[in-house]
C-alpha positions as CSV (number, residue, x, y, z in Angstrom):
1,X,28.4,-15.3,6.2
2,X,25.7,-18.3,5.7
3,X,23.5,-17.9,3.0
4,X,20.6,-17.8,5.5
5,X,22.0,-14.4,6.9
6,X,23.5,-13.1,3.6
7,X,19.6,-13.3,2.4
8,X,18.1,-11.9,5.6
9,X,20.9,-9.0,5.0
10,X,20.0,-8.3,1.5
11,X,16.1,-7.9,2.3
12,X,16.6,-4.9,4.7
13,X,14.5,-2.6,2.5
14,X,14.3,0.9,1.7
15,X,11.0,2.1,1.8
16,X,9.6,4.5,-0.6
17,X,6.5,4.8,2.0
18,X,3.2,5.5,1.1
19,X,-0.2,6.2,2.1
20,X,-4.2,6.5,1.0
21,X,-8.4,5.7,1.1
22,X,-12.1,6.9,0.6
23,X,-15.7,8.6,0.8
24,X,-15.3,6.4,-1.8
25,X,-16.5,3.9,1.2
26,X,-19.2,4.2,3.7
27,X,-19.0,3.5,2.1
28,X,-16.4,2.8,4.6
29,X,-17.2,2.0,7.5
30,X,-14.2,0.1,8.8
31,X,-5.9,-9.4,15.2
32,X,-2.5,-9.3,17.2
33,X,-0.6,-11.5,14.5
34,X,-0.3,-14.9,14.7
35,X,3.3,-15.2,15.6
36,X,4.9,-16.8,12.7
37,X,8.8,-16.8,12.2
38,X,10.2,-13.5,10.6
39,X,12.6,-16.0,8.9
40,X,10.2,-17.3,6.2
41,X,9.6,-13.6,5.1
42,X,13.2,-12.9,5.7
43,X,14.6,-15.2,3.3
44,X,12.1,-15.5,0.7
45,X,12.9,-12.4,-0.7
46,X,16.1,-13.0,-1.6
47,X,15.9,-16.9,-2.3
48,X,15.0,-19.1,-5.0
49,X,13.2,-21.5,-2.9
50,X,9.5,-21.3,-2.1
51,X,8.3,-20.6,1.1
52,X,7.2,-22.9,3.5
53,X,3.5,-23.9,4.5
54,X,1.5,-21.4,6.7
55,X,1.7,-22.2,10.0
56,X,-0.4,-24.0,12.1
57,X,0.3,-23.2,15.6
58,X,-2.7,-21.3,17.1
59,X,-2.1,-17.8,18.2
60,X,-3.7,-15.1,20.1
61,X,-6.6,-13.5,19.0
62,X,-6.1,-10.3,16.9
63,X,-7.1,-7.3,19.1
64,X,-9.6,-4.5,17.7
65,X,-8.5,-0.9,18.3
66,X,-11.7,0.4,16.5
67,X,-13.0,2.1,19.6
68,X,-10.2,4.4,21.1
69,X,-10.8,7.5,21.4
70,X,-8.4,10.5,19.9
71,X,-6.3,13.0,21.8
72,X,-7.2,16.3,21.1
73,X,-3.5,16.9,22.5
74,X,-0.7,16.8,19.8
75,X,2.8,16.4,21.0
76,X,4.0,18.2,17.3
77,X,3.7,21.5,15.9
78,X,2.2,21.8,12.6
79,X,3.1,23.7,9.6
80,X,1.4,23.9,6.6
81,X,3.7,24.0,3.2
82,X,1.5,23.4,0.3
83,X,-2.3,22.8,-0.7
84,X,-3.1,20.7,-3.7
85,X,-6.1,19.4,-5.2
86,X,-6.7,15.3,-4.4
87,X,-3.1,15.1,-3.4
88,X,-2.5,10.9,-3.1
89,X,1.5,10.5,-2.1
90,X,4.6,12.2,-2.0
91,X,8.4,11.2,-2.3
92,X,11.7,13.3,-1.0
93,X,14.2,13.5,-3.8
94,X,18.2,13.7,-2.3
95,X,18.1,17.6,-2.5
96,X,14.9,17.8,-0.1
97,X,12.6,18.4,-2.8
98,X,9.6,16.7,-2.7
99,X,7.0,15.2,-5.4
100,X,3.8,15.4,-5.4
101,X,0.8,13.3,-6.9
102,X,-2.5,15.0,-7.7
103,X,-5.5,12.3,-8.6
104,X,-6.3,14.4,-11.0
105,X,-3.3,13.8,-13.0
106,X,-1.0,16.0,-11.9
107,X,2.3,15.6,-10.6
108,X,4.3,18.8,-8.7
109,X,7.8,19.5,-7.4
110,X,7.8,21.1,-4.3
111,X,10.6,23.0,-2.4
112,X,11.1,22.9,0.7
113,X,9.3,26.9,1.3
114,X,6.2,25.1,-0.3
115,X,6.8,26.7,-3.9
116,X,5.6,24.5,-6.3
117,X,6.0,23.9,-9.9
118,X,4.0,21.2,-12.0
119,X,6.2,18.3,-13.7
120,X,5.0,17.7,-17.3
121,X,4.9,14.6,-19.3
122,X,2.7,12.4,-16.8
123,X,1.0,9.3,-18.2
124,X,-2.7,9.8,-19.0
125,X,-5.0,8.4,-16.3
126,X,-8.6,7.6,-15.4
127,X,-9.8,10.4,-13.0
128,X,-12.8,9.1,-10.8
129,X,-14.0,7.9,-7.7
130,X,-10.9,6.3,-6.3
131,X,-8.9,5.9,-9.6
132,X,-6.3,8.6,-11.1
133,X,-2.7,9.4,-10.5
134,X,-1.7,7.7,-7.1
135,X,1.6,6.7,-6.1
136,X,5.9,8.2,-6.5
137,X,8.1,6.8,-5.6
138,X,12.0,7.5,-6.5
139,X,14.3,4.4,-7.6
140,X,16.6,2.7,-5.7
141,X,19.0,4.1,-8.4
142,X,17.5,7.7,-8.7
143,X,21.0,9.5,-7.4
144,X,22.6,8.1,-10.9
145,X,19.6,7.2,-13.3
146,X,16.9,10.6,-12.0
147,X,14.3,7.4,-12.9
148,X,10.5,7.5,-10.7
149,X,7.9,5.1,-10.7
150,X,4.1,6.2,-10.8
151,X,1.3,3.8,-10.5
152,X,-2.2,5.0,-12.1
153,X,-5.7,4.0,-13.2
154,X,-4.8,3.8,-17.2
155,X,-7.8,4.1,-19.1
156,X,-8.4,1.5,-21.8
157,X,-11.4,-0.7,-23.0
158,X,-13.6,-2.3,-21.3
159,X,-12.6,-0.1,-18.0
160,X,-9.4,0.6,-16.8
161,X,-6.7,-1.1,-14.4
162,X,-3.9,-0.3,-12.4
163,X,-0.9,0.7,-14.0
164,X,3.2,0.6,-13.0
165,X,5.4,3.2,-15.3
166,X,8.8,4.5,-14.6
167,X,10.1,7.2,-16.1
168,X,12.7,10.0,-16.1
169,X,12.7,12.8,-14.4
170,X,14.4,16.2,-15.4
171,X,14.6,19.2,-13.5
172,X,17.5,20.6,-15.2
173,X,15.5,22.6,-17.5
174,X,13.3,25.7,-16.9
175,X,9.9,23.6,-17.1
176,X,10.4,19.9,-14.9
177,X,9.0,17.2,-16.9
178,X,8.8,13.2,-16.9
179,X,11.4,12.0,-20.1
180,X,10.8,8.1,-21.7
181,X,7.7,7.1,-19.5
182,X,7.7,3.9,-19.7
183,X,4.6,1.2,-18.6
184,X,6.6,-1.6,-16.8
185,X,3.6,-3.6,-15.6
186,X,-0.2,-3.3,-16.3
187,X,-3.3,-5.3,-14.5
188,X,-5.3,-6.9,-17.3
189,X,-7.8,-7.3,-17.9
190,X,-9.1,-4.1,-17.5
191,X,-12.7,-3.5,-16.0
192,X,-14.9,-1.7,-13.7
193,X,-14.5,-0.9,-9.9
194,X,-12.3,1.3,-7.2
195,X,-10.0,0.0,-4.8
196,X,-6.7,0.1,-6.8
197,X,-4.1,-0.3,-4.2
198,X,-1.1,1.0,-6.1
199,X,1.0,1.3,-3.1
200,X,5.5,0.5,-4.0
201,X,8.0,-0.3,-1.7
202,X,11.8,-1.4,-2.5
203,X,13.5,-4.1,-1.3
204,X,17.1,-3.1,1.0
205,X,19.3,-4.0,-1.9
206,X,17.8,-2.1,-4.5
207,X,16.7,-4.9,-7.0
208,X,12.8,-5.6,-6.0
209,X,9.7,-3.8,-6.2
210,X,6.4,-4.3,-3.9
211,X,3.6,-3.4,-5.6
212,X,0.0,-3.8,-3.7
213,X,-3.1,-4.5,-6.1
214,X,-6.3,-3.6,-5.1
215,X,-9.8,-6.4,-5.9
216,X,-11.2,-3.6,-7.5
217,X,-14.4,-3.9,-5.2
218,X,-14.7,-7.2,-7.2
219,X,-14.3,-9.8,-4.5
220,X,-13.7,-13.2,-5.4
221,X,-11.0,-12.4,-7.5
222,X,-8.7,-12.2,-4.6
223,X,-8.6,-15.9,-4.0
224,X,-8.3,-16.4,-8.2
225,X,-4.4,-17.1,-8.5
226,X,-4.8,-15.8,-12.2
227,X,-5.8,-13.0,-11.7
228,X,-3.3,-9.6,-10.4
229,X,-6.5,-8.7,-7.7
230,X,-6.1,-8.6,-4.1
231,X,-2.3,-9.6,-4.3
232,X,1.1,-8.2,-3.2
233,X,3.4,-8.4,-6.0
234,X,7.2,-9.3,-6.3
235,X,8.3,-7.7,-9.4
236,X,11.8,-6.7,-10.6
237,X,12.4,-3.0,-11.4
238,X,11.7,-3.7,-15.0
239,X,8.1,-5.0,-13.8
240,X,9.6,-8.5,-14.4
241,X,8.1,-11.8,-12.4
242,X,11.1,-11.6,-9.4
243,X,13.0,-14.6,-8.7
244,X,12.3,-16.3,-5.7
245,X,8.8,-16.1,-5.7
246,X,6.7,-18.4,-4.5
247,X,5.2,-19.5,-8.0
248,X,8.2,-18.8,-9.9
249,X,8.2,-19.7,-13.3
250,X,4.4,-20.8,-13.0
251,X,2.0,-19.1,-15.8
252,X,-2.0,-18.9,-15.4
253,X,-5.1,-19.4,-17.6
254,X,-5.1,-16.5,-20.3
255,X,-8.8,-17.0,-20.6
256,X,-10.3,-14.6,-17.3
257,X,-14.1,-13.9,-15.8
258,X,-14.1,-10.4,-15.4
259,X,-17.3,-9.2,-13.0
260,X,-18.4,-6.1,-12.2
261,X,-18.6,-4.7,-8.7
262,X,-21.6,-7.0,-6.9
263,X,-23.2,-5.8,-3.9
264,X,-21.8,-8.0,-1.5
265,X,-19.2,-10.7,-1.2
266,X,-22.6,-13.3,-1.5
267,X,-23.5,-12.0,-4.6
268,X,-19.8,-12.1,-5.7
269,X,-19.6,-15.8,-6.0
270,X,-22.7,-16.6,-8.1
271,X,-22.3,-13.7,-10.2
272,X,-21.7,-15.1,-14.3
273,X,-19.2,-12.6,-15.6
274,X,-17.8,-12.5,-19.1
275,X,-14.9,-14.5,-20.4
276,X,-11.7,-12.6,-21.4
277,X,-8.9,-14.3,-23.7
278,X,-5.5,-12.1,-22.8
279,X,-3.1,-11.6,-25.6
280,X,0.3,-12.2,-23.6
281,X,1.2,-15.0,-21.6
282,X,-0.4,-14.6,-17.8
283,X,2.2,-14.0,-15.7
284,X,0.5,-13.4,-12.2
285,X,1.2,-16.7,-10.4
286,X,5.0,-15.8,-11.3
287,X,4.6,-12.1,-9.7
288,X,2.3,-12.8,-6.9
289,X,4.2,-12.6,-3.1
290,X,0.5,-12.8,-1.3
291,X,-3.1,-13.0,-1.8
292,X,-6.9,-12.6,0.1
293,X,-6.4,-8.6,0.1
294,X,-9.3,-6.1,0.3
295,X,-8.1,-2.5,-0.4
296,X,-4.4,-2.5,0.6
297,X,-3.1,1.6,1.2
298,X,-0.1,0.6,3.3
299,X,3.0,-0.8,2.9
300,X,6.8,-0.8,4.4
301,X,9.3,-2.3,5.8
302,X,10.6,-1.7,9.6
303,X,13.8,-1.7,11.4
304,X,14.2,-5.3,10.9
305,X,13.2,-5.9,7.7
306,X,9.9,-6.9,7.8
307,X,7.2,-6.0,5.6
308,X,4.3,-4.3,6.4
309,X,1.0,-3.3,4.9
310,X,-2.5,-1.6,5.8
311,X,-5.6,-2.8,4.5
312,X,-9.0,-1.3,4.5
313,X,-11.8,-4.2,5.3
314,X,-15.9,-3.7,4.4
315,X,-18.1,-2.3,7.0
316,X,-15.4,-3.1,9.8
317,X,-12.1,-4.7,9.9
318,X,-9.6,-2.8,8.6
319,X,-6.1,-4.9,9.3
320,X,-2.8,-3.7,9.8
321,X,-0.7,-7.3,8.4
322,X,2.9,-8.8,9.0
323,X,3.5,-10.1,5.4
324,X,5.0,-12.7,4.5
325,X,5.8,-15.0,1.3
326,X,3.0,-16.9,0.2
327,X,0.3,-16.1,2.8
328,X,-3.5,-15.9,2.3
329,X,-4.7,-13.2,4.2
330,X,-8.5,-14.7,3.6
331,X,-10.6,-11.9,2.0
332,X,-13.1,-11.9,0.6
333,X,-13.7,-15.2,2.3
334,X,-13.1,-14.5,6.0
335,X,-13.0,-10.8,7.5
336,X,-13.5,-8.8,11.0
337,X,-15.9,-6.8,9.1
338,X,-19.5,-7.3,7.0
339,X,-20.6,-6.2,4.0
340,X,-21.7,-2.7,3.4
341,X,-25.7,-4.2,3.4
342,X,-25.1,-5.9,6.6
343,X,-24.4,-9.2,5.6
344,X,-22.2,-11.6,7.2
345,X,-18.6,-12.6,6.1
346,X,-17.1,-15.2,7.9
347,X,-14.7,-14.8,10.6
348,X,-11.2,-15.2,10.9
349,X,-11.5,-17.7,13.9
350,X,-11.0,-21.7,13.1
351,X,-10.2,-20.2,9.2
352,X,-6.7,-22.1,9.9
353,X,-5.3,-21.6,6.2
354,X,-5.7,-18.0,6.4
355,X,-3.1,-15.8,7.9
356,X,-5.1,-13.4,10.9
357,X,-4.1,-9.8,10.8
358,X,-1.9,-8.2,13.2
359,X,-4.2,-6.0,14.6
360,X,-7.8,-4.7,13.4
361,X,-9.9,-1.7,13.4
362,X,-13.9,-2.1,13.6
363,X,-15.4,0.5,13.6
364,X,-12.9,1.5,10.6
365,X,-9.9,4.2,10.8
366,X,-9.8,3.9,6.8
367,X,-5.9,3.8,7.2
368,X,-4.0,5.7,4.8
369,X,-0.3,5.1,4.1
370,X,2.1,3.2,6.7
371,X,5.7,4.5,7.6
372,X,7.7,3.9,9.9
373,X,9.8,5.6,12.0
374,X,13.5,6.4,12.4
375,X,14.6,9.7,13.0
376,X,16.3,12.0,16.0
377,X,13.7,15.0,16.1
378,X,11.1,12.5,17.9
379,X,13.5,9.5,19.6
380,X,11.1,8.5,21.5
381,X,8.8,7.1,18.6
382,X,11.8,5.1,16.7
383,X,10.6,2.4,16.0
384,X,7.3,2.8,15.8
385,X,4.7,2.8,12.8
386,X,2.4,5.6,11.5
387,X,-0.6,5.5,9.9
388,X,-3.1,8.2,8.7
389,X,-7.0,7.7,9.3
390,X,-9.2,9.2,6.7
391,X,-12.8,8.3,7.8
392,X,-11.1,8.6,11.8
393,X,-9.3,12.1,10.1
394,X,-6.6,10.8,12.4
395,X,-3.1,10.3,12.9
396,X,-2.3,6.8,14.6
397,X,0.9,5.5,16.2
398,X,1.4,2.2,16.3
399,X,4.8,0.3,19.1
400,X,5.8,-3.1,18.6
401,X,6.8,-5.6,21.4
402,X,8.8,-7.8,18.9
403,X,6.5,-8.2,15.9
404,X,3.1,-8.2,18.5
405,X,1.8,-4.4,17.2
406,X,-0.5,-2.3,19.7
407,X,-2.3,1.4,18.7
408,X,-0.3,3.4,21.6
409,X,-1.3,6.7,20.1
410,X,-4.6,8.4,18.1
411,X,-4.6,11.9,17.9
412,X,-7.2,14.3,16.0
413,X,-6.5,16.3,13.0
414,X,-9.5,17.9,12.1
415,X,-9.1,16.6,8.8
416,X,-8.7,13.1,6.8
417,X,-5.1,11.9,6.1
418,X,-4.4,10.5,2.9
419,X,-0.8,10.0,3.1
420,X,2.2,10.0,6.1
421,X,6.0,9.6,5.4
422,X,9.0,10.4,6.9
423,X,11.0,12.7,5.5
424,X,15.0,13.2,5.6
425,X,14.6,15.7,8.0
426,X,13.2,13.6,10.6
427,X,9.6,15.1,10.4
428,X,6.2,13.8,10.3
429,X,5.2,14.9,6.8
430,X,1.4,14.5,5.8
431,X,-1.2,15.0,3.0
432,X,-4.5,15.8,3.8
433,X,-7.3,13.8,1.5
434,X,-9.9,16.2,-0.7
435,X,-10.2,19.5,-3.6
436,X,-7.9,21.5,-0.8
437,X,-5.8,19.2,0.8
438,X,-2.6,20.7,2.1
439,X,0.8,19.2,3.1
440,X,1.7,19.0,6.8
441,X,5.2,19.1,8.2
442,X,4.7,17.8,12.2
443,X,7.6,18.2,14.4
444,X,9.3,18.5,18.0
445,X,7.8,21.5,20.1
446,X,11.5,21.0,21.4
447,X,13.1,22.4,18.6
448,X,11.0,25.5,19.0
């Protein structure tokens, strides 16, 4: 086998699939892709070279699917399991179990007749607005090692910042409980704002994690290459810089301007800041796969291996994003939304260094979690993507003609989605966003 296919074979990725969003945002009030080759993406996950150059071959105008209207008409049944308070993700352990994430702080194991029993021994976090306990997801290795990864808002000085832990879990005993937590990867400096991200995925061959970091409502710092805001992250499961990446073994400035949230991405670029000396070497040019990203709450990997993420925008634009190695997908500088005071941000069009979305949402869906789909109880929608809508309270299918995506489906759910997955079982499983937010298993009216 070339090395060409032996790397294209070793990124076919298991996806620990997430979800997410927020009132938290208008405060929300939310571009086919240009075509570039899957190949770049492809290979740079398992080789040492960097990628190439963006592309510079026009391509077809991103289309906006902000204005379709829901079905009313759902082709599932739905069950309710479980009701939790903030739930933020869930993960399927090998015995059908489930975990599931509280903001709050709390992290439960579920069974599959909705009993529920909390897991002790979870990291402390930073409960507020859009920060707290967010994502599980189970390791690559989890049949042998029983080891999960949570990300969080770890409180600390100055603020807090996203935070990557993995830990043991044990259910052996009479009480579950997380054993040898331990933080693998920490955003610093730490500081004010929402808009973690927080979203994990694992690359096919076990050895790579994809972590999605939030600006933290901060702006600019999504174009700063030194600092961990508004990037897709290529780490190893230790929370290591990954080989391969496009800035490997390239350090940043260890002295950073931290700002606080500004009003709009105008203010963002004159605003003064204070100066920050870090204490560690700054790896984040080392661990950084993309950059230019708002809010991502979606990421995963389809059929063919290529990865995938949602992305809330301002007032209009959120994306759905082919990603690939060393892209800039423009924010804060360019977007198919404006800022939340109605200010203008530049468009996408003519913005040649900076990589278009797929497709685009104004007025917002505030998407929530991306997975996509595989299993026999609905064959008719292998292949095809999910994402849940919290400001649209939707559910929103999305085909693919090649790696040109197209909303085919948006039905109502009375409620907003904070999470969708696929579980083992080859349901639709979902998590509804707020204080009573319950768990959703969707599946075939065939199956009666």
């Amino acid at each position: 086998m070339s090395k060409i296919k032996q790397s294209v074979a070793g990124m076919m990725v298991r996806v620990s699939a997430g979800t997410t969003h927020d009132p938290e945002r208008l405060r929300m009030l939310r571009s086919p892709l240009a075509t570039l080759t899957v190949l770049t993406a492809l290979a740079g996950c398992g080789s040492s070279k960097a990628p190439s150059e963006p592309s510079t071959t026009p391509a077809a105008a991103p289309i906006n699917y902000g204005s379709t209207t829901p079905s009313a008409a759902r082709p599932f049944k739905i069950t309710p399991v479980a009701t939790f308070d903030n739930p933020w993700a869930l993960a399927f352990l090998p015995d059908r179990k489930m975990l599931v994430t509280e903001k709050t702080g709390r992290l439960w194991l579920i069974n599959s007749d909705g009993a529920k029993v909390r897991v002790d021994g979870t990291p402390d976090v930073h409960f507020e607005g859009q920060g707290g306990l967010l994502f599980v997801a189970t390791s690559p290795t989890f049949p042998q090692s029983r080891q999960v990864y949570l990300t969080y808002s770890e409180p600390g000085e100055d603020g807090d910042g996203l935070a990557l832990a993995r830990a043991t879990l044990d259910i052996d005993h009479a009480k579950p409980a997380l054993r040898n937590v331990e933080v693998l990867w920490r955003q610093l400096p730490r500081g004010k704002g929402g808009q973690f991200g927080g979203y994990i995925a694992f690359s096919p061959d076990g050895r790579y994690l994809f972590l999605t970091s939030g600006e933290r409502q901060r702006f600019t710092p999504a174009q700063d290459p030194d600092q961990a805001l508004g990037k897709i992250l290529r780490l190893t499961l230790d929370g290591k810089p990954a080989p391969g990446n496009p800035g490997a073994a390239k350090v940043g400035g260890t002295t950073i301007t931290v700002i606080d949230p500004p009003e709009n991405s105008g203010s963002a670029a004159k605003a003064a800041g204070r100066k920050v000396t870090l204490d560690r070497p700054n790896l984040t040019p080392a661990e950084t796969w993309t950059s230019g990203h708002r809010n991502p709450y979606g990421l995963a990997f389809d059929g063919q291996g290529r990865l995938w993420e949602t992305e809330m925008g301002p007032q209009g634009g959120d994306e759905l994003n082919l990603i690939e190695p060393g892209r800039n997908y423009g924010w804060p500088v360019v977007s198919y939304g404006k800022n939340y005071d109605d200010t203008k941000i530049a468009s996408h069009k003519g913005a040649a260094k900076f990589q278009e979305p797929a497709l685009y949402w104004d007025p917002i869906v505030a998407p929530a979690g991306l997975t996509f789909y595989q299993g026999n109880m609905f064959p008719e929608w292998r292949g095809s993507a999910f994402v849940g809508g919290l400001a649209s309270t939707a559910l929103i299918r999305i085909a693919f003609d090649g790696i040109v995506p197209r909303e085919a489906e948006r039905w109502d759910m009375g409620n907003r989605v904070r999470a969708v997955m696929t579980g083992p079982d080859g349901a639709l499983w979902l998590l509804e966003d707020g204080s009573e937010g319950r768990l959703l298993r969707l599946t075939s009216r065939r199956a009666g």
